[in-house]
N, C-alpha and C positions, 0 to 999 in steps of 0.2 A: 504494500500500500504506500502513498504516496505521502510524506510530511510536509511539502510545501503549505505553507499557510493560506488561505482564501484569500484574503485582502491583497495578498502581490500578486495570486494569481488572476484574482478582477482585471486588478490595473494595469496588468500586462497583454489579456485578453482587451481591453477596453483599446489600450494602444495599437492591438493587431486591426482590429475593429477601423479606428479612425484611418487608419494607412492604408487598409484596402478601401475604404470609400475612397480618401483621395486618389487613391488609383484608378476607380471604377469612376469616377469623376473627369478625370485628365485623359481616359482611353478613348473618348469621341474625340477632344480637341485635337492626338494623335494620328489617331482613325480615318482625319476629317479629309484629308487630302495630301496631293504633293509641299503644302503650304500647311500645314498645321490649324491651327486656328485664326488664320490670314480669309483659309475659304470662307470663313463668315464673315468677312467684309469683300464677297467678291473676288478674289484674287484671281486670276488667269489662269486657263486647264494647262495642265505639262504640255511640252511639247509632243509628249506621245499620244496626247487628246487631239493633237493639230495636225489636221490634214495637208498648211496650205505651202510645207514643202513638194508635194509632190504634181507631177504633172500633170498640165490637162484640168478641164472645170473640174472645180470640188463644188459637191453640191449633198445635202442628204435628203432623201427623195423621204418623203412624207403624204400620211392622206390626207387632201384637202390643201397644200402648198403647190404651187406649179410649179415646175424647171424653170432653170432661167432662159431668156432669150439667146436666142443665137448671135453672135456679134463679132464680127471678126476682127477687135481690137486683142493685139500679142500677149498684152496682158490684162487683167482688171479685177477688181474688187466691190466690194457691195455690203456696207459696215452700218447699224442702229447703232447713232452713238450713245444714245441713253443708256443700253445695256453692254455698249463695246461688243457687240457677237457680228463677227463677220458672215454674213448669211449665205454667200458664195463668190467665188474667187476664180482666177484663171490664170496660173501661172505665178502666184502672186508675188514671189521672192525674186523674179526670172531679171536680172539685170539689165536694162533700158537705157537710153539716153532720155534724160527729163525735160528739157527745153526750160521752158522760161518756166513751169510748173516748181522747177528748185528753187526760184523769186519765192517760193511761201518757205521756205526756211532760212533763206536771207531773212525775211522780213521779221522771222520768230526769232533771228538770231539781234537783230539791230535795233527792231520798233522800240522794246522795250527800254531803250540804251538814252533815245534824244526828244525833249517834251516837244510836242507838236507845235508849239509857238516858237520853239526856237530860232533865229535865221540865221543862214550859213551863205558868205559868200560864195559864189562858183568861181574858182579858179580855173586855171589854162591846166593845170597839173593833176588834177581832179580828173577832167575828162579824158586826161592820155589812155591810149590804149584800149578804147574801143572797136570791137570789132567791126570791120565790114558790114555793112546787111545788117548791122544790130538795129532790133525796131526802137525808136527814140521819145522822146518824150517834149523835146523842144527846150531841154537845158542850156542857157547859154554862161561864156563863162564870162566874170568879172559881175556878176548879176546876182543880187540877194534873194535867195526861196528861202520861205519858210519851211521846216521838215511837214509840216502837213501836206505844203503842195508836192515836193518830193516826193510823198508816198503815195501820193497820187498819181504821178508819172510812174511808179512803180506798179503799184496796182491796175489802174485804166489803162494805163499806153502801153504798159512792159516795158516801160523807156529803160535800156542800158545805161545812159545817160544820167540817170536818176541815178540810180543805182552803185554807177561811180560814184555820182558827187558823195554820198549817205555812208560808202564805204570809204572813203575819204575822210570823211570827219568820224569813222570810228578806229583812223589811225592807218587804214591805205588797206589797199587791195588782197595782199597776201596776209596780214592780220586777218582781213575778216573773212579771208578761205578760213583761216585756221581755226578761227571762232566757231562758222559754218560746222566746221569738222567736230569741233565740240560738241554744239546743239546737237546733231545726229547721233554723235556717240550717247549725251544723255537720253535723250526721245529712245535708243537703243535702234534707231534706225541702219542697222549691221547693212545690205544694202547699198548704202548710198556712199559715192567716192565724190567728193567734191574738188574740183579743179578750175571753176569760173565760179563768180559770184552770183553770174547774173543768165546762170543756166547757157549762153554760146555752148555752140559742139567742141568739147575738149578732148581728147584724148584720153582715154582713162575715167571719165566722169558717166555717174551712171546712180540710178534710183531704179524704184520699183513701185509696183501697185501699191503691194503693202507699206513702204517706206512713206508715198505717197499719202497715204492712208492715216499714217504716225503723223505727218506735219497738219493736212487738215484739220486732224482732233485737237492738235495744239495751238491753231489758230484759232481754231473757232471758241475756244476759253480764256481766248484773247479780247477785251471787248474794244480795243483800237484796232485788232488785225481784223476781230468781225465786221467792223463799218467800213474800215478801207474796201473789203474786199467785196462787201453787198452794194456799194457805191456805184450806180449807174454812169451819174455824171457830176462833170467838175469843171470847173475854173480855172485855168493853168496862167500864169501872171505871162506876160508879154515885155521881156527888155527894161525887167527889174523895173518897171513905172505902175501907176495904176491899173492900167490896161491889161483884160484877160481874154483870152479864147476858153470857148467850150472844147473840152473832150470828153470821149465815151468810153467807157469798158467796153474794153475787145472781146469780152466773154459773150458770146452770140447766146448763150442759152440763158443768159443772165437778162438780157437789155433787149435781146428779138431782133436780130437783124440776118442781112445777107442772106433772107430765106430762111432763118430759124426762127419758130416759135418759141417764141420766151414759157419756162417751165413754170408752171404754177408752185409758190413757196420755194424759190431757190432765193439764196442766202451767202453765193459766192462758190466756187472762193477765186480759183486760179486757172487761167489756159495757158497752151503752149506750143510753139509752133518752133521746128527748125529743119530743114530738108536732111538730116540725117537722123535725126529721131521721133518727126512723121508729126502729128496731132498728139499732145497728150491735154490732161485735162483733169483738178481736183472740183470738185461739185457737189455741193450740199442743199439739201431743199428739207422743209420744214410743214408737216404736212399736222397740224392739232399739236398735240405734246408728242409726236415721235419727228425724230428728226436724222435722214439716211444721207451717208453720206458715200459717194460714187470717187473712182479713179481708174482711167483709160485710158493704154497707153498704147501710140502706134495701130489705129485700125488702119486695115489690110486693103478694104475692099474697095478702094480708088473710090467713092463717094462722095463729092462735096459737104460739107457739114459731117462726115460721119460722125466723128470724135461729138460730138453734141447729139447727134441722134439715138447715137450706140447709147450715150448715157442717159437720155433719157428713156430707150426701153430697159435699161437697167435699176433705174429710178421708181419707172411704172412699177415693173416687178416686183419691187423690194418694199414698196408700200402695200402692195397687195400679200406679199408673203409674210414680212415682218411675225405678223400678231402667231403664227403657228411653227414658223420654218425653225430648226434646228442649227447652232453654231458649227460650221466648218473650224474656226477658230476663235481667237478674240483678240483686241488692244489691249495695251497695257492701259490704266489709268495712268491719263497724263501727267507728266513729272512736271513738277513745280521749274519755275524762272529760273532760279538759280539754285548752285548749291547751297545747302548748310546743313550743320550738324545732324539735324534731327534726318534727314534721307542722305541716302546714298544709294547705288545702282546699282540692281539686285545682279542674282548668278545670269536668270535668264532676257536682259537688259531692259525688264520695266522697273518700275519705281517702288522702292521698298520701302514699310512702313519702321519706324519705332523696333515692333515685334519681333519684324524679318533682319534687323539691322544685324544684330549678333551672328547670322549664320547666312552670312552672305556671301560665306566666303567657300561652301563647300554645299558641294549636295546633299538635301537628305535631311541635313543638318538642322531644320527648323523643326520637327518630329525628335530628333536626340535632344536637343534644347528641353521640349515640354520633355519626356523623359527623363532625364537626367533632375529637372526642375522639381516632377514627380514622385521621383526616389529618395530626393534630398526630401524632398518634406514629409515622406512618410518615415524615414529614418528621424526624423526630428520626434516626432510623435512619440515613436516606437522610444525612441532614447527618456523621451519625459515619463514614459510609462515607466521603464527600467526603473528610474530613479524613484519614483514612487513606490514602488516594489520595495526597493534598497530601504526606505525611509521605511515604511510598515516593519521591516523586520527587527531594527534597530530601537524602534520604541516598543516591543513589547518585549519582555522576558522570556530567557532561554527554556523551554520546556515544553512538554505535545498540548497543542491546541484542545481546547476543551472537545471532549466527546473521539479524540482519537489517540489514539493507541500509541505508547511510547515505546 
């Protein structure tokens, strides 16, 4: 028979007790996914949830969802950014030339940098080195713009022109490649090699649908890059004097022109044109409180207008699918302006919380975390039981417990 005394054995069972609750406590937040307890705010499916490395439409056919349209752009996407679920894709990681559509990561790289009222003289050294053929905006040098009118050349005209001047005053042209290069590597835009600023065919330079896809979401939580970019029309100053001409957004599916019907609820954002990497095009329409956002790059089928047509049967689609279709993949939640302390950039290049901070540095590792976290605290338990055990035995007297046997 046993002499242990009742009282230590209470409070050592009572300790086993509280440790496997917290166990049994901590083993959903483990359970819960490749993210831990991340998936319950959301976090993004592993990569082995994500179809949209592989080739050719990704789509999951479902009852009651239709396929998408057929469309012969190289590549493309089709994103609900209120839940980030990519609804289907084509090609979506497939390396591209972006044209003037890489102007939306300039603008996420610089907007933020110079207050809209500021004015900047144009200089003769500002403008060096614009390309050929670059579409222009009407910047002249020795002449004062405000940065709003700037990003107005930027936005409506795709002025190259702009776009020097603006990367100029954020310290000259190969700075703000190298900034460019930044933004993407935060955004986690893996994808995109930046080598112009202002999107020209460079050598080596190259995005994607889904890359595409990253800078949209990040504009549009922008709410200076959302009105540049939804800005039909503008007032461009004339020879630093009072005097202004009208310009238009070139985005035909935004303003209605050239034979394109203007899309009901579009909201921008970016077109793009260069004879080596064809029409592309980011585009977002807002249809009630769900709001889809489209990217199209290089359609194939010699069309006038395709790049805007293609996007809006893909548009159609996606507001008719939305409410039931299944995610191919997802965005990351957009990463904050800048860095600081409280994020950093997780394993798989979206934006990590607080929680995920600690185990960002290895796979797996946000699950060992709560684990680990787990076992220390039922060890703690377990240890305060012990000790109450030790204390019971120490205040009563050496001798067999009443009613057992010495």
């Amino acid at each position: 028979m046993s002499t242990a005394s009742w009282p230590p054995v209470r409070a050592v069972s009572a300790a086993a007790v509280c440790a496997a609750g917290l166990l049994a406590l901590c083993g959903p937040a483990v359970a819960d996914g490749p993210y831990g307890i991340d998936d319950l705010r959301g976090a993004p499916p592993s990569r082995a949830e994500s179809t949209l490395d592989d080739r050719g439409v990704q789509f999951v056919p479902r009852p009651g969802v239709p396929e998408p349209p057929r469309v012969s752009a190289m590549s493309w996407a089709v994103t609900e950014l209120g839940s980030r679920k990519i609804l289907a894709a084509k090609d979506a990681h497939r390396p591209l030339p972006p044209a003037s559509t890489l102007k939306a990561l300039f603008a996420l790289t610089v907007l933020p940098r110079f207050s809209q009222g500021t004015v900047h003289t144009v200089s003769g050294a500002d403008l060096a080195g614009i390309e050929s053929g670059s579409a222009l905006a009407g910047v002249k040098e020795d002449t004062p713009y405000r940065v709003a009118d700037l990003w107005h050349g930027v936005f409506l005209s795709s002025g190259s022109d702009a776009v020097h001047a603006l990367a100029a005053m954020n310290g000259g042209w190969g700075k703000t490649i190298a900034d460019m290069r930044a933004t993407a590597d935060r955004l986690g835009a893996r994808d995109t090699t930046v080598e112009s600023a202002d999107g020209f065919d460079t050598p080596g330079q190259f995005s994607s649908a889904y890359d595409l896809s990253l800078f949209g979401q990040a504009g549009l939580a922008n709410p200076d890059f959302a009105h540049f970019a939804a800005t039909k029309t503008a007032q461009f100053p004339v020879d630093g004097g009072a005097d202004t001409s009208g310009i238009q957004n070139t985005n035909r599916l935004l303003v209605g022109s050239h034979g394109v019907a203007p899309y009901d609820g579009l909201i921008g954002v970016k077109n793009g044109y260069t004879s080596h990497a064809g029409n592309t095009l980011i585009a977002a329409a807002r249809h009630g409180d769900r709001t889809l956002l489209v990217t199209v790059m290089n359609p194939r089928s010699g069309a006038e207008n395709a790049v805007y047509e293609e996007a809006r049967a893909l548009l159609d689609w996606g507001f008719e699918a939305a409410p039931r279709a299944a995610a191919v993949g997802m965005l990351p939640a957009p990463a904050p302006a800048e860095r600081d302390p409280g994020t950093e950039k997780a394993v798989d290049g979206g934006p990590t919380t607080k929680l995920r901070r600690a185990a960002a540095g290895r796979p797996g590792s946000d699950a060992n975390a709560v684990i680990v976290w787990s076992f220390s605290a039922a060890g703690a338990v377990a240890a305060a039981g012990l000790g109450t055990a030790l204390w019971w035995r120490r205040r009563r007297p050496d001798g067999p417990e009443d009613g057992q046997p010495s």
